[in-house]
C-alpha positions as semicolon CSV with decimal commas, in nm:
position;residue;x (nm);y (nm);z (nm)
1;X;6,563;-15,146;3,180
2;X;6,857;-14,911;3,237
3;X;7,169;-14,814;3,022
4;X;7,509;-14,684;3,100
5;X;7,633;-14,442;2,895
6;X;7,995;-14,446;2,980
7;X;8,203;-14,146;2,803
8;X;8,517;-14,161;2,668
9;X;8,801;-13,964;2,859
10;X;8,858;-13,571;2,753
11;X;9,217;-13,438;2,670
12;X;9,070;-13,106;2,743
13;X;8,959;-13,107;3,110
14;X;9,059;-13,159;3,462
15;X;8,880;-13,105;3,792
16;X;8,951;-12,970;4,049
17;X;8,846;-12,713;4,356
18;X;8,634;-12,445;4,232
19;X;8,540;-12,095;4,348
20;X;8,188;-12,098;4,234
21;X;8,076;-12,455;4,384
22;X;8,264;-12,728;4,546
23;X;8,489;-12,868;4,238
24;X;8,507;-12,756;3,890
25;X;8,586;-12,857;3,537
26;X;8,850;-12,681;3,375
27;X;9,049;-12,628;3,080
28;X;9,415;-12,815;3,037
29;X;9,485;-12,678;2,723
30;X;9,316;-12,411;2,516
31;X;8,949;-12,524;2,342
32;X;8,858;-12,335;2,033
33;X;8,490;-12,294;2,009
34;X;8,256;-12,532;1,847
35;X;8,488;-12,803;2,018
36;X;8,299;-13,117;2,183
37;X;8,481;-13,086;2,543
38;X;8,328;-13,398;2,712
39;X;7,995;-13,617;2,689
40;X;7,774;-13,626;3,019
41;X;7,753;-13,983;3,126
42;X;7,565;-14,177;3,285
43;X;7,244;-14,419;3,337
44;X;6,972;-14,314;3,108
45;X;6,629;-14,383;3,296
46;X;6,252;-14,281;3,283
47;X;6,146;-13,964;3,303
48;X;5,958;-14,165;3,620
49;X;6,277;-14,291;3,801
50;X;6,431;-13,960;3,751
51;X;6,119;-13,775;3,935
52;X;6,142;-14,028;4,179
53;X;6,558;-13,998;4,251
54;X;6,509;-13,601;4,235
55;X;6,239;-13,636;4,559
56;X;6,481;-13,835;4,687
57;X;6,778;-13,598;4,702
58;X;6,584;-13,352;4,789
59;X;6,458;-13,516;5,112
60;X;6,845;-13,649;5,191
61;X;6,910;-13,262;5,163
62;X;6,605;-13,200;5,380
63;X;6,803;-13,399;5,693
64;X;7,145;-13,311;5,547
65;X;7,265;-12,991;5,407
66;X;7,577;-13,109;5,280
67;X;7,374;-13,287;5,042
68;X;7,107;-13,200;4,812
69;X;7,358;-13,259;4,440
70;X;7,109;-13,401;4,157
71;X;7,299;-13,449;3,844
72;X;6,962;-13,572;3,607
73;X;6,973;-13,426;3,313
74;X;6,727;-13,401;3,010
75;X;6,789;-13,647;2,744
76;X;6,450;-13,694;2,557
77;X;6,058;-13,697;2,566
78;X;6,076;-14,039;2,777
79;X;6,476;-14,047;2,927
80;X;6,645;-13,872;3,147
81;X;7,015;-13,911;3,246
82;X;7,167;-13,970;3,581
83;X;7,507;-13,831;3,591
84;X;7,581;-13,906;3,954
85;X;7,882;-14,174;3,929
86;X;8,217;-14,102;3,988
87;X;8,361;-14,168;3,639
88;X;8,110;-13,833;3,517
89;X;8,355;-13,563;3,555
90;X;8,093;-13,370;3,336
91;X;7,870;-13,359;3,662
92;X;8,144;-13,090;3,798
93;X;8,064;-12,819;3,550
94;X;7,908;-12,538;3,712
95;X;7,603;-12,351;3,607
96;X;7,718;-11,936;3,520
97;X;7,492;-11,693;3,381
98;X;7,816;-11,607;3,211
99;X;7,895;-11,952;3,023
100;X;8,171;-12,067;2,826
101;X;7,983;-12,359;2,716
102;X;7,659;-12,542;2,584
103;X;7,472;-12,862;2,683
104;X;7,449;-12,999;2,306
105;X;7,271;-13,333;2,174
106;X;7,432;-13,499;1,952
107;X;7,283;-13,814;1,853
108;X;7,143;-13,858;2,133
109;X;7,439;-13,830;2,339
110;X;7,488;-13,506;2,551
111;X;7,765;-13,317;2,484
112;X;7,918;-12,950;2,624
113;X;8,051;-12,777;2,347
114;X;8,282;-12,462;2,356
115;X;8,037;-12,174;2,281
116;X;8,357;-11,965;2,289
117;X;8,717;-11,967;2,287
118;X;8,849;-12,126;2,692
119;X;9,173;-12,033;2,771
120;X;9,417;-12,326;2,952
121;X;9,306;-12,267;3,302
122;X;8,964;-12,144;3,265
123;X;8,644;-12,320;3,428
124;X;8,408;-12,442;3,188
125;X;8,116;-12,343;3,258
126;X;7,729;-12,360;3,147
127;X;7,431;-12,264;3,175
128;X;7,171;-12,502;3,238
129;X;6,899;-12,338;3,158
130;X;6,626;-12,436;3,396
131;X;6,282;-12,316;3,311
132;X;6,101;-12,014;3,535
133;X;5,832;-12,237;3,738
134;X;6,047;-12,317;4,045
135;X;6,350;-12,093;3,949
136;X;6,411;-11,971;4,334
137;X;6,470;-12,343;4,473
138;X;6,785;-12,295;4,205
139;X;7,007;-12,000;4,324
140;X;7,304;-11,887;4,097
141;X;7,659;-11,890;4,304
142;X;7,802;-11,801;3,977
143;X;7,927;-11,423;4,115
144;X;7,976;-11,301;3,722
145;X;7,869;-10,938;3,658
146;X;7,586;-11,012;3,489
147;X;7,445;-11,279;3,756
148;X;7,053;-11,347;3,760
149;X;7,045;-11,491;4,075
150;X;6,885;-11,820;3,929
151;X;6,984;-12,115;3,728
152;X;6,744;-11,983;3,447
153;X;6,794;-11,990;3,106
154;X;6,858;-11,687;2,928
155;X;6,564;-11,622;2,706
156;X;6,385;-11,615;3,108
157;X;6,566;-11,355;3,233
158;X;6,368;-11,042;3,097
159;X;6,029;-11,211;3,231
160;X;6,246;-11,229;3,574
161;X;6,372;-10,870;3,591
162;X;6,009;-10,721;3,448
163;X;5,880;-10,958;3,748
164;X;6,137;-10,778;3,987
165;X;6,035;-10,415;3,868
166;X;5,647;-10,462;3,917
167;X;5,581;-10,338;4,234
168;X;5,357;-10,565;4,464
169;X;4,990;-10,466;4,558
């Protein structure tokens, strides 16, 4: 059996067209950091179901280009979370290797927190930290400086530039 997590609406945020990916979440007032910006929502399923609606996208993207968007997310050893319903404007953030944000749990809720001051204006952004098995079927369109080229998290990225420098054989 399924559950919908429904969240609450955020003062903070608005979305709207983004540079980085299609739309974007951003700030309508300034967020101090350590502030709870907005819960993901959405229907918390098996890690099973989510396998199975992740093949699925991917094969829609397969015929279609235009689409290919997962929005599962993490949640525990045996859930996952579905964000993909149009009341999730937390589905909208954007990955950056430069991030203004964190994916936080917070009683078993999932929550992006402010990992820094965001100015009124600014995109929140996050990084979702995907692990390095798989990394290049994520590319980064972040465009930051200090861009990886992957959705990877951070404490990946030396393993990823060593893995760059080693010549091949």
């Amino acid at each position: 059996m399924t559950k919908l997590i429904i969240p609450k609406k955020s003062e903070y945020i608005g979305v709207k067209s983004s540079k980085i990916h299609n739309k974007g979440v951003f700030a309508k007032k300034d967020i101090p950091k350590g502030t709870s910006i907005i819960q993901y929502g959405g229907e918390k399923i098996s890690k099973k179901e989510a396998l199975k609606r992740i093949y699925q996208v991917y094969d829609e993207a397969e015929k279609d280009s235009s689409k290919g968007e997962n929005y599962i997310l993490d949640l525990d050893k045996k859930h996952d979370l579905d964000g993909d319903f149009p009341w999730n404007l937390a589905k909208y953030i954007n990955h950056s290797c430069e991030s203004n944000s964190e994916l936080t749990d917070v009683d078993g809720e999932i929550w992006f927190v402010a990992s820094k001051d965001i100015k009124k204006g600014e995109e929140i952004l996050t990084n979702y930290g995907y692990g390095l098995e798989g990394h290049k079927e994520f590319p980064c369109k972040c465009g930051s400086k200090n861009c990886i080229g992957y959705m990877i998290a951070e404490e990946h990225w030396p393993k990823l530039n060593a893995a760059r420098r080693t010549p091949k054989i």
